[in-house]
C-alpha positions in Angstrom: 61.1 90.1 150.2 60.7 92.5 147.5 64.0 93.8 148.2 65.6 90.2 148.2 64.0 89.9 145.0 65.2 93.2 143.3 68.6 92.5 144.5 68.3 89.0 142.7 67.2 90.5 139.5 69.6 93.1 139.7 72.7 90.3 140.0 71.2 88.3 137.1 70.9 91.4 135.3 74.6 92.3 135.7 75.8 88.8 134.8 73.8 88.6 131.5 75.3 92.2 130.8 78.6 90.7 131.8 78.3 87.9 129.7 77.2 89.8 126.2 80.3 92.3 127.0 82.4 88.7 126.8 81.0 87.8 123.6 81.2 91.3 122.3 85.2 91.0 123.3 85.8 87.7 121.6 83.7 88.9 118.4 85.9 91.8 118.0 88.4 92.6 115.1 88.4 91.7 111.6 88.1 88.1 111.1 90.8 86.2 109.4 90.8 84.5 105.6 92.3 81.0 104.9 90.5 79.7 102.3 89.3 80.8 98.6 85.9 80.5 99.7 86.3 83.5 102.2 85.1 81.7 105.5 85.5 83.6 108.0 87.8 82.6 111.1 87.7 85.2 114.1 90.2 84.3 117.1 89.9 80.6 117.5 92.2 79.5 114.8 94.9 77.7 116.4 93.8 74.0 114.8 94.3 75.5 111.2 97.7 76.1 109.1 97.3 80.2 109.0 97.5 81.0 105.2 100.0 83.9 104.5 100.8 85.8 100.7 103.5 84.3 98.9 107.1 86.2 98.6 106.8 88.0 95.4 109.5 90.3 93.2 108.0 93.1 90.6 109.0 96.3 89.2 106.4 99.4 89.9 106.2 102.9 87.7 109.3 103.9 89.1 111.5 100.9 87.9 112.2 99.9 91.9 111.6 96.9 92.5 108.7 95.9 95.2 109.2 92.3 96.8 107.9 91.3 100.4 110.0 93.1 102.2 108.4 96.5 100.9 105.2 94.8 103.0 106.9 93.3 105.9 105.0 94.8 109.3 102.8 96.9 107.1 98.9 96.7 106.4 98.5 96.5 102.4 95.7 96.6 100.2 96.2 94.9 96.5 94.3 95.3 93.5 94.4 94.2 90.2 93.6 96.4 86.6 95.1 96.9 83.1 96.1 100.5 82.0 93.6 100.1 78.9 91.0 98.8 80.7 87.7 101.3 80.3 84.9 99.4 82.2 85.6 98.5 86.1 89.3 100.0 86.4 89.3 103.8 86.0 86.5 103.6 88.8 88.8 101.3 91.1 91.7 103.8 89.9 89.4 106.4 91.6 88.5 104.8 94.9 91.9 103.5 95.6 93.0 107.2 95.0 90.7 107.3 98.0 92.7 105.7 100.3 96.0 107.0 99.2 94.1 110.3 100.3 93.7 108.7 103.6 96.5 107.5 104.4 99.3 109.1 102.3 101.2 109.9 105.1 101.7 107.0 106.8 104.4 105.0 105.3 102.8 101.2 107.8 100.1 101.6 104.9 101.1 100.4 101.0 98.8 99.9 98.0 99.8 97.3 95.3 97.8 97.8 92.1 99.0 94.7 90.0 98.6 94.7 86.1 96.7 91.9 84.5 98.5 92.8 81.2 102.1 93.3 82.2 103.2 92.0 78.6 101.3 95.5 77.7 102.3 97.3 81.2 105.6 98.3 80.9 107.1 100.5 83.7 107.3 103.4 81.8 103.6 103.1 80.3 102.4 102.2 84.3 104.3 105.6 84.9 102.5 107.4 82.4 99.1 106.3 83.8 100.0 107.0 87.3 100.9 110.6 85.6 97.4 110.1 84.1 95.5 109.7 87.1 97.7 112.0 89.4 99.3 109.3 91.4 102.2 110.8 93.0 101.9 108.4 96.5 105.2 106.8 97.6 102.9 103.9 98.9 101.1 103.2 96.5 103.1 101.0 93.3 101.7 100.2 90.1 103.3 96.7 89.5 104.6 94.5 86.2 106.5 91.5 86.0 106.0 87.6 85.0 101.9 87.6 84.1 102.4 83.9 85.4 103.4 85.2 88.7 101.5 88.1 89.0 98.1 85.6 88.3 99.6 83.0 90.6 100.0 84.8 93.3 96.7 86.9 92.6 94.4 83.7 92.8 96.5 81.3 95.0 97.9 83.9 97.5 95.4 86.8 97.5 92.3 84.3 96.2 91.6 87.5 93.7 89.0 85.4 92.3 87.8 83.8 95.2 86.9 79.4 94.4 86.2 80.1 91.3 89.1 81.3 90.3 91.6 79.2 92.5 91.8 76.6 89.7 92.5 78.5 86.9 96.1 79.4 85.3 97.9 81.8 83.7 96.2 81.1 80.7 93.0 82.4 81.0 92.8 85.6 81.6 92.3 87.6 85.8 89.8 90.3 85.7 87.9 91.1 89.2 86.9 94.1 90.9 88.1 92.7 94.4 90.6 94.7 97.0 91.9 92.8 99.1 93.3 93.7 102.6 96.1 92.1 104.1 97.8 93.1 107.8 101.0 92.8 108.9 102.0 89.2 109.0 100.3 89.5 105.3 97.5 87.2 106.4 94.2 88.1 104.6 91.7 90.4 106.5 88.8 91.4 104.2 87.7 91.7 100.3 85.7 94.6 99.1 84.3 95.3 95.5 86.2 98.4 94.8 83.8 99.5 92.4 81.0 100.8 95.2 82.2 103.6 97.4 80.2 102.2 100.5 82.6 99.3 100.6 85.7 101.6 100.3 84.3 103.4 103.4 84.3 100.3 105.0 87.8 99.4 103.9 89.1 102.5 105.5 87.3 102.1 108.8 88.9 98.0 108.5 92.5 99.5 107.9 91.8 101.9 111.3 90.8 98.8 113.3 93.7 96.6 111.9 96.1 99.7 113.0 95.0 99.2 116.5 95.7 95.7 117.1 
């Protein structure tokens, strides 16, 4: 009896184990983003219109221009600073420098650092702050263009500003500490504060995972 019993425990044991390892294997990867609000959507989202950025054309510190091709089948992270900003964006500077470290070699990786004041941004002042702060990463563009375009597709596409800032126009002015990560069908992945180097850590270890699926 005791051995009937102890074989029963031992087969309810294995299907409970059995069971979390199925929910463990549906819960994994990064969940998806469709919606300013960040709710997250993991694998079941079949029922909803995926959201994807918007095609895009801007000029980076080189003068090339950097449109959606550049991104097409590549994981990107974007950010957006000014090149006289002295509060959040010489400490985003430095931790997106961190990831160019990381992945410099690896051309399926791109940074886009958008400027907030491309009326001020010119390519050749992006190109002297990219001198500035020792930028010399093939992946990683400082961008200018139309400041309606570049806030556009900062709080409709990438939802820089998450609902709070999906409303707003060109007209008052994008300032947010957000990076936001983007795979390879430019579908939104995860949003860090790229001021707080814990996060960044996390970003990295997100960019691994997204490489492996």
């Amino acid at each position: 009896m005791w051995v009937i019993a102890f074989s029963k425990r031992a087969s309810v044991a294995a299907a409970v184990v059995l069971l979390l390892a199925s929910c463990e294997e549906k819960q994994v990867g990064l969940p998806y983003y469709d919606t300013p609000d960040f709710t997250p959507l993991f694998n079941d989202t079949a029922h909803i219109t995926p959201h994807r950025l918007a095609d895009f054309s801007f000029t980076d510190q080189h003068g090339d221009t950097i449109t959606q091709a550049t991104i097409e089948g590549k994981i990107h992270v974007a950010d957006f600073f000014f090149s006289s900003c002295t509060s959040i964006c010489p400490v985003m500077t430095h931790n997106m420098s961190t990831i160019s470290d990381t992945f410099r070699d690896d051309p399926g990786v791109v940074l886009l650092s958008y400027s907030v004041t491309p009326w001020l941004d010119s390519t050749a002042r992006l190109h002297e702050f990219a001198e500035g702060y020792h930028i010399t990463d093939p992946n990683w563009h400082l961008l200018t263009g139309s400041q309606s375009a570049i806030y556009d597709l900062a709080r409709k596409s990438y939802f820089a500003e998450e609902d709070i800032g999906f409303a707003k126009d060109s007209s008052e002015f994008l300032h947010t500490e957000h990076f936001i990560l983007v795979d390879k069908n430019k579908r939104i992945r995860g949003i860090y504060n790229g001021t707080l180097k814990l996060e960044i850590v996390q970003l990295i270890k997100d960019i691994r995972a997204l490489k492996e699926e």
